[in-house]
Structures are given as C-alpha cells and as structure tokens.
C-alpha positions as CSV (number, residue, x, y, z in Angstrom):
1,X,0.2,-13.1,6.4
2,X,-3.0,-11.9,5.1
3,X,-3.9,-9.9,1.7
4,X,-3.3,-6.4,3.7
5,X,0.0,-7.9,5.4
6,X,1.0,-8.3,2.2
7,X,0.2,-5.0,0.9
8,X,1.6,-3.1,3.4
9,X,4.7,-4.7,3.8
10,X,5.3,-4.6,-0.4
11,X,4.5,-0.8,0.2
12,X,7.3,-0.2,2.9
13,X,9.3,-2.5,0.3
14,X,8.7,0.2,-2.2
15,X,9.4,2.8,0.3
16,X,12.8,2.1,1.2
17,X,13.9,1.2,-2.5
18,X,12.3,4.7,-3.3
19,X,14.6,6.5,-0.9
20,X,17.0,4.5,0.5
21,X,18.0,3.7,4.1
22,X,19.4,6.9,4.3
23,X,16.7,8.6,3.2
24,X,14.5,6.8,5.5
25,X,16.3,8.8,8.4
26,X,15.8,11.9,7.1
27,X,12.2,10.9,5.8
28,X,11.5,10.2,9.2
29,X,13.4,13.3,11.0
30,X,16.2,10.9,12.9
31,X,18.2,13.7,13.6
32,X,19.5,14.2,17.0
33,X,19.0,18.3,17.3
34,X,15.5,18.1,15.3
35,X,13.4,18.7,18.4
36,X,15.9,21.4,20.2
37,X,15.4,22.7,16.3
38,X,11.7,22.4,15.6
39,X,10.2,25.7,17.7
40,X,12.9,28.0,15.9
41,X,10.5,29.3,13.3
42,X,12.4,31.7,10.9
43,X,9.6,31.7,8.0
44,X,7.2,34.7,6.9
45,X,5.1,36.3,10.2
46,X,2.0,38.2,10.2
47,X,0.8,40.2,13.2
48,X,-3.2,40.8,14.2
49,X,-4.9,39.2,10.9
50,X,-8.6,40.7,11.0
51,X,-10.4,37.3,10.9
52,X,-13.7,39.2,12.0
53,X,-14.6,37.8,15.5
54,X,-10.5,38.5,17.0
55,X,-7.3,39.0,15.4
56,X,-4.5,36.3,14.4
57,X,-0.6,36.2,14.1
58,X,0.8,33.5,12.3
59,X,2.2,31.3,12.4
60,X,-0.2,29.5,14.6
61,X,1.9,27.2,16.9
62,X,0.5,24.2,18.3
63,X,2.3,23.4,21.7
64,X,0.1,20.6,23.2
65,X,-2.7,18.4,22.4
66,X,-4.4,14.8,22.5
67,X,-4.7,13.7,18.6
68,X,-5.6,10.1,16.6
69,X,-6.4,9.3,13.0
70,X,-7.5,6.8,11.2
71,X,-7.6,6.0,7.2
72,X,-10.5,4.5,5.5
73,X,-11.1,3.6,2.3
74,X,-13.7,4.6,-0.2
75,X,-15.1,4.8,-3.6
76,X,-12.6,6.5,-5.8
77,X,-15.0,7.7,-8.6
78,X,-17.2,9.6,-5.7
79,X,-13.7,10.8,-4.2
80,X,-12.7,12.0,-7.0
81,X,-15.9,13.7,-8.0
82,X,-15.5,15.8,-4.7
83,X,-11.2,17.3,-5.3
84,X,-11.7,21.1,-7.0
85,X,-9.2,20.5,-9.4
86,X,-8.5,17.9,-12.3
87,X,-4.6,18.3,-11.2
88,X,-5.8,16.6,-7.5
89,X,-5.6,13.0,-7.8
90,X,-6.8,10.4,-5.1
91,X,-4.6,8.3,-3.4
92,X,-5.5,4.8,-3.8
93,X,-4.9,1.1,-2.6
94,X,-3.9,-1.9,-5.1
95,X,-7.4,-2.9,-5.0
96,X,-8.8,0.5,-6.6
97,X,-10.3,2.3,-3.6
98,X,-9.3,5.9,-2.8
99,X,-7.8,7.0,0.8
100,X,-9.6,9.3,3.2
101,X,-8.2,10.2,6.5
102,X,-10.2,11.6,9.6
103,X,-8.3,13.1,12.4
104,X,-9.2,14.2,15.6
105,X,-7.2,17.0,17.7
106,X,-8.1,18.1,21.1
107,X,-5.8,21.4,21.4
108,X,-4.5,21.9,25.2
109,X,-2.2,24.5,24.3
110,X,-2.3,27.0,21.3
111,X,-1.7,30.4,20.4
112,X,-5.3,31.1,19.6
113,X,-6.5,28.8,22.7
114,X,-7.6,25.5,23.6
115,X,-10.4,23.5,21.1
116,X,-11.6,20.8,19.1
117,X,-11.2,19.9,15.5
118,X,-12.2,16.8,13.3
119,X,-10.4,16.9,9.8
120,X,-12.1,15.0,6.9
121,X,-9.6,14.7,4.5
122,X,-9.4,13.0,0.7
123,X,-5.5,12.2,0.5
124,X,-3.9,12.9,-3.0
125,X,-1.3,14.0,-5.4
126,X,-1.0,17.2,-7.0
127,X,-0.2,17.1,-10.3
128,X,-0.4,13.8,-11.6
129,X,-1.7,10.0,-10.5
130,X,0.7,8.2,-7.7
131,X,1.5,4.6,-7.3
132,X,-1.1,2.9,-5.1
133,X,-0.5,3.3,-1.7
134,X,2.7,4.6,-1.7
135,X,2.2,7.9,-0.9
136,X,0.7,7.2,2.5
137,X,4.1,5.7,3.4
138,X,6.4,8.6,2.1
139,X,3.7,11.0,3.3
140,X,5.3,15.0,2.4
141,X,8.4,13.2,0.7
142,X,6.2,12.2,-1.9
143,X,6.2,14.6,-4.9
144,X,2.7,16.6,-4.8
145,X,1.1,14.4,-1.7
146,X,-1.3,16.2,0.6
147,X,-4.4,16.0,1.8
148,X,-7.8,18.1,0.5
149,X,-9.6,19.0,3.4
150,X,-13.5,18.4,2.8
151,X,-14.8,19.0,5.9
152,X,-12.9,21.0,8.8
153,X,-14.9,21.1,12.1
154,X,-13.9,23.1,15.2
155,X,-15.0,24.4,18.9
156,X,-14.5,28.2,18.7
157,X,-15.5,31.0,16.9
158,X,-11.8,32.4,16.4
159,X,-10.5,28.8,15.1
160,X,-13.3,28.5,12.6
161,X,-12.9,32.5,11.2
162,X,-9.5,32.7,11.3
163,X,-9.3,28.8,9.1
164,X,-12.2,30.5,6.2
165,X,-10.4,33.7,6.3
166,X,-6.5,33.0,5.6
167,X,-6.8,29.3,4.5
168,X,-10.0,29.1,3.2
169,X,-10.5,25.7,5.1
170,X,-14.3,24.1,5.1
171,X,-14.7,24.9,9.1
172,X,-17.6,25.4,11.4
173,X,-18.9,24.8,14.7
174,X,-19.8,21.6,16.2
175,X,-19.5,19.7,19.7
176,X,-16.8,17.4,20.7
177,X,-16.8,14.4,23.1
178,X,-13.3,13.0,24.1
179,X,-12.7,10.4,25.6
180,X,-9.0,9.3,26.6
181,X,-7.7,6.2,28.0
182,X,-4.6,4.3,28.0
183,X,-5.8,1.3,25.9
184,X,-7.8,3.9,23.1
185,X,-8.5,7.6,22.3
186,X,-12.3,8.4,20.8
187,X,-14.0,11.2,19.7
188,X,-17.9,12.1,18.9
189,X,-18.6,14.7,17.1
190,X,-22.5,15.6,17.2
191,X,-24.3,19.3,15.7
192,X,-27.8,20.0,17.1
193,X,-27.9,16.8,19.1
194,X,-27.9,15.3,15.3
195,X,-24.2,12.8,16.0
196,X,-21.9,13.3,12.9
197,X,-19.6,10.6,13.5
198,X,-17.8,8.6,16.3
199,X,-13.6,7.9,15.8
200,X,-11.9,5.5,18.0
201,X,-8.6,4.7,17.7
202,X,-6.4,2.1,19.8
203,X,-3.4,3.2,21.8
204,X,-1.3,0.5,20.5
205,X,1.2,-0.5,17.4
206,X,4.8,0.9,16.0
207,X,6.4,3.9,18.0
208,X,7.6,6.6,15.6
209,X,9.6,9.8,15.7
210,X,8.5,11.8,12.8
211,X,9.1,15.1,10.7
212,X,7.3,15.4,8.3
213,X,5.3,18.4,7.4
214,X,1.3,18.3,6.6
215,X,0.5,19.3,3.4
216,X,-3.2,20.2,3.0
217,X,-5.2,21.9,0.1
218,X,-8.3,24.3,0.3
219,X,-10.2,26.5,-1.8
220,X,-10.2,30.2,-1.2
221,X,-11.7,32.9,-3.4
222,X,-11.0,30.7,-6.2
223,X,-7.8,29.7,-6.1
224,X,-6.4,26.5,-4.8
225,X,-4.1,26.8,-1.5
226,X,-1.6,24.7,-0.3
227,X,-0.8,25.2,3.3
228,X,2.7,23.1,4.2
229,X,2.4,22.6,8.0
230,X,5.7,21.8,10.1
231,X,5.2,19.0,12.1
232,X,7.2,17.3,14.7
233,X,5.5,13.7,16.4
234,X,6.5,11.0,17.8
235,X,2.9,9.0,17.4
236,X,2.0,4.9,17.2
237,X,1.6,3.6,14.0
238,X,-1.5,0.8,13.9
239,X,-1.5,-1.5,10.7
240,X,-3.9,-4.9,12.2
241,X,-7.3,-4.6,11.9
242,X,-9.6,-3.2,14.5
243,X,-6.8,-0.8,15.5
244,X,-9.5,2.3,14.3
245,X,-13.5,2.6,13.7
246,X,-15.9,4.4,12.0
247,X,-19.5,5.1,13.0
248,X,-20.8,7.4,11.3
249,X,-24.5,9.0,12.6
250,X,-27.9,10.5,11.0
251,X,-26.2,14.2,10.3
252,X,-25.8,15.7,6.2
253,X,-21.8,15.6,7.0
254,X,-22.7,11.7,7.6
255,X,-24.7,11.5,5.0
256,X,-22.1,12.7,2.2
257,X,-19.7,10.3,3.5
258,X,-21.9,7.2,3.8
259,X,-22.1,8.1,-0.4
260,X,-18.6,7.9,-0.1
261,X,-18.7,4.2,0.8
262,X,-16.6,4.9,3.0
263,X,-15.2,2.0,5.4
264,X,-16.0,0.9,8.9
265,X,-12.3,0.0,9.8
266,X,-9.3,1.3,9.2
267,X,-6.4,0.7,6.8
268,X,-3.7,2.2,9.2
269,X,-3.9,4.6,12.4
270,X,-1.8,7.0,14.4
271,X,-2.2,7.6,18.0
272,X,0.2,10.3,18.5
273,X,2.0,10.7,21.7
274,X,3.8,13.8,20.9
275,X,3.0,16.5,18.8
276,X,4.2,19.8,17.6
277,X,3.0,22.0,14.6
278,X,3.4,25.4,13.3
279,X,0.4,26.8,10.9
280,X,1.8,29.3,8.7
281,X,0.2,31.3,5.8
282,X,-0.5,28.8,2.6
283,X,0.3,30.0,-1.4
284,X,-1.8,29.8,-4.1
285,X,-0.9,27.2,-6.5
286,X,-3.7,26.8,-9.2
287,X,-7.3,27.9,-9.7
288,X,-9.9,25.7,-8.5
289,X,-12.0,24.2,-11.7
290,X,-15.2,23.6,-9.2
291,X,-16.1,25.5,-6.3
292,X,-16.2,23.7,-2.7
293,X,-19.6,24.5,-1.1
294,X,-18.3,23.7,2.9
295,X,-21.4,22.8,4.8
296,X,-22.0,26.2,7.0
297,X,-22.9,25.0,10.5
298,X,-24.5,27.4,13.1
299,X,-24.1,30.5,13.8
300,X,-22.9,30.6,17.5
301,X,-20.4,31.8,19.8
302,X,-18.8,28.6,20.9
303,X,-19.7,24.7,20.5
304,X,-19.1,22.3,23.5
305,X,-16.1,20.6,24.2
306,X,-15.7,17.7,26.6
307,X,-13.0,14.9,28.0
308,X,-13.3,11.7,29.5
309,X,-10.9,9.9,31.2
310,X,-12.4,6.2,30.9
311,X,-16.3,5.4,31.6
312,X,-16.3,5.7,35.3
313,X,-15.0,9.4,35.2
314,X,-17.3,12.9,34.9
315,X,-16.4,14.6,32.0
316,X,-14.0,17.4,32.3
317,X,-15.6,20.8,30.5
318,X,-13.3,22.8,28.4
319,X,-16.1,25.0,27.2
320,X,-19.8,25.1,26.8
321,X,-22.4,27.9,25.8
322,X,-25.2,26.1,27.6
323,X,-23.0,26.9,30.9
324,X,-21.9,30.0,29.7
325,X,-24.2,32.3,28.3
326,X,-21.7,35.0,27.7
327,X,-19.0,32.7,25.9
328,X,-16.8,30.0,26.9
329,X,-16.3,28.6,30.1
330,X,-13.2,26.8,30.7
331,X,-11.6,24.3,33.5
C-alpha cells in the first residue's frame, strides 16, 4: 500500500474511532425509511422571492440530475488567503496542503428548471483548525465542516440571480459540455470560447448510500452565510489514482486557480448515482472580515448547455442562445 493508501485508510481508522460503528450508520443515513423520509420537507418556506429576472420559492428541490466531483489539493497559504473570515479554516492533508473540491451538476429536474453548475469550493472548518483530513471523511458530522464556495457557475439567468440574491453565492453564466458514459462522466466549462476548465471523473470505486447534508458558506451584504443543504445520495466513492482530472484552460477563473497550485489528479471522487437535495434559505453566522469580489461573467440571457453520450453521439441541446434568440431552447 502506498503513502495515500496509507493515509486514507488511517483517516477512516480515525473515522470510526471518532464515532463509533454505530455512528457510522447514522453518519451514513443507513436507515431503512430515510428515502420514503427524505422529500417530506417540514422546515421554513418562502413563496415568489423577487430575485429580479423571475420569482423563487424555497426550498429549491433538486429531483434529478447527473453529478461528479473530485478533490484536489493545493497551496494552503493561497487557500487560506482567499476564506472571508479568520474563523474559516482550510481543510488539509498530513502533508500540509489544503482541500478544494469542484463539482459538476447537470440538473434534469428542478423547481427552477433544468441547468448547469460547476462549484469551486475551498473545504473548511468554521471556528477553529481540524485534524488533517478528517473532515472530508465525517463530511457534515464534523463540527463546523463545510465548504466556501469561491466560484459558483451556472446555465440560466434565474439560477444565477436567485443564488446572489438569497445566498449570496459567487455565480454567473457560462457554457457547459457534458459528456456521460458508463465507464466516466466529464464536464467543460468554457466563457467566450475562452475554456475554464475540463472535470472528468471515472464511473468506478465504493457504492455508498449517504445522508449527509452540504454545508456551504458565502458572503452576502457582509455577513457570512451558512446554507445547510439536505442531501440524500447514493454515489461511488473513487480513492486510486487517476479516478478524477483536472485541466484547467487560458480563462481568469483558470488563472486564479493555477495560483492556487492546485493539483492535476484527485485525492478522492464521487460519481453519484442518485441524488436528492433540498436548498433552503441559509442564516447568518458571522461578518465577513474581507469582501469576496466573485468574478461577474456576462451579461446574457442564457449560456449553452450540452450532453454527450460517448464520442460517437450528437450532442443533445438543453439550451442555447445562439439557437434561440429569444431565450432558451430546450429538448
């Protein structure tokens, strides 16, 4: 077993001893009514939230979609320059280098519609420093773990307003490139014709039912939010090497995480098979010590959003303005 073998099997070492077999279950969600459960929402509502291009009810719920992620590592010291508040702390490996996750989410089925998004993430603690590594194995059951979301791009107009407006997430426009087979999933996501970056992520590695909620921070108006998102997957968990890569193109989003040193191949990747998530409203925990100036993106009514099934196939449209002048056109 190699260095990382070693790593990651002391981490799930740690894990367990942390909360027991037991706990592990319920860590997990291996409960036998969790899914008849999961859809009952009984938490705060809100009904037509002016977002300024449509109006939004939340909870958001996310019925249906193809999603991946890997996690890289990077510099911590530039990581840590980027978090808004000293009480955000990166999550690191044994060897020193902070944890950044990019996820990729091709929405079939929402309450706001179908469309893209590519979240950049810096994964940390709230409140104080964790153990290395283990907070990427307890995930949410980890006191103050979450994910700061640096960069937060999307497909429509209505996803990227209603994500500044109420959550104060660092969203804009920007075209997405799926491609789905059964061996890996891949996205490219380009701006202008300038490519951003390129995800790919193997269909392979541990099956695993899962519960637990994302926890993300953003900046709004000030203040530092915490949005705690229900989530239930079952997804594959990839630990060997090569299982997820980075490419990352000639774009400014690019070029801030190239300073990032951010690696080529992932640490660990999920290739979800199932997933379910409700977005509700997010609380203000803390002021923000330093702004988060989000990178603006264009101004247009929709960005383009394709899928592939393997190299031989035409891409299926989901929308496009260059086929559309008057909005999106969808398939």
């Amino acid at each position: 077993m190699g260095r990382r073998g070693w790593w990651l099997a002391g981490m799930g070492v740690a894990a367990l001893g942390y909360v027991g077999v037991r706990g592990l279950r319920a860590l997990l969600g291996w409960r036998p009514d969790a899914a008849e459960e999961f859809l009952r929402w009984t938490g705060p509502t809100a009904t037509g939230i002016d977002v300024g291009s449509g109006r939004v009810d939340l909870p958001i719920f996310y019925y249906r979609d193809d999603s991946f992620l890997g996690i890289f590592t990077a510099d911590r010291e530039a990581v840590r320059a980027l978090l808004p508040s000293d009480r955000l702390h990166p999550v690191v490996t044994p060897g020193g280098r902070a944890l950044v996750g990019i996820a990729a989410f091709h929405y079939i089925h929402t309450t706001i519609g179908p469309y893209g998004e590519v979240a950049i993430a810096l994964l940390c603690t709230y409140g104080r420093p964790a153990p290395p590594g283990l907070p990427v194995l307890l995930e949410s059951r980890f006191p103050g773990w979450g994910a700061f979301i640096l960069h937060l791009p999307v497909t429509t107009r209505i996803a990227r307003d209603a994500g500044r407006v109420i959550y104060g997430y660092a969203k804009f426009l920007a075209d997405m490139d799926f491609e789905k087979t059964p061996a890996f999933q891949r996205v490219r996501l380009s701006e202008g014709g300038r490519h951003i970056l390129t995800l790919t992520v193997r269909s392979s590695g541990l099956v695993i039912r899962d519960l637990r909620p994302l926890v993300t921070f953003s900046v709004r108006n000030g203040a530092l939010i915490r949005t705690t998102i229900p989530v239930y997957a079952v997804y594959q968990l990839g630990l060997r090497p090569g299982s997820g890569t980075l490419i990352l193109g000639d774009h400014p989003v690019a070029d801030q995480l190239r300073s990032l040193s951010l690696s080529p191949v992932a640490v660990a990747t999920k290739n979800y098979l199932v997933r379910y998530a409700i977005l509700p409203a997010g609380e203000a925990i803390d002021s923000a010590a330093r702004p988060h100036a989000p990178y603006p993106g264009e101004d247009r009514p929709v960005a383009r959003l394709t899928v592939r099934y393997g190299e031989a196939a035409t891409p299926v449209i989901i929308h496009s303005p260059s086929e559309d002048p008057g909005g999106i056109r969808e398939r």
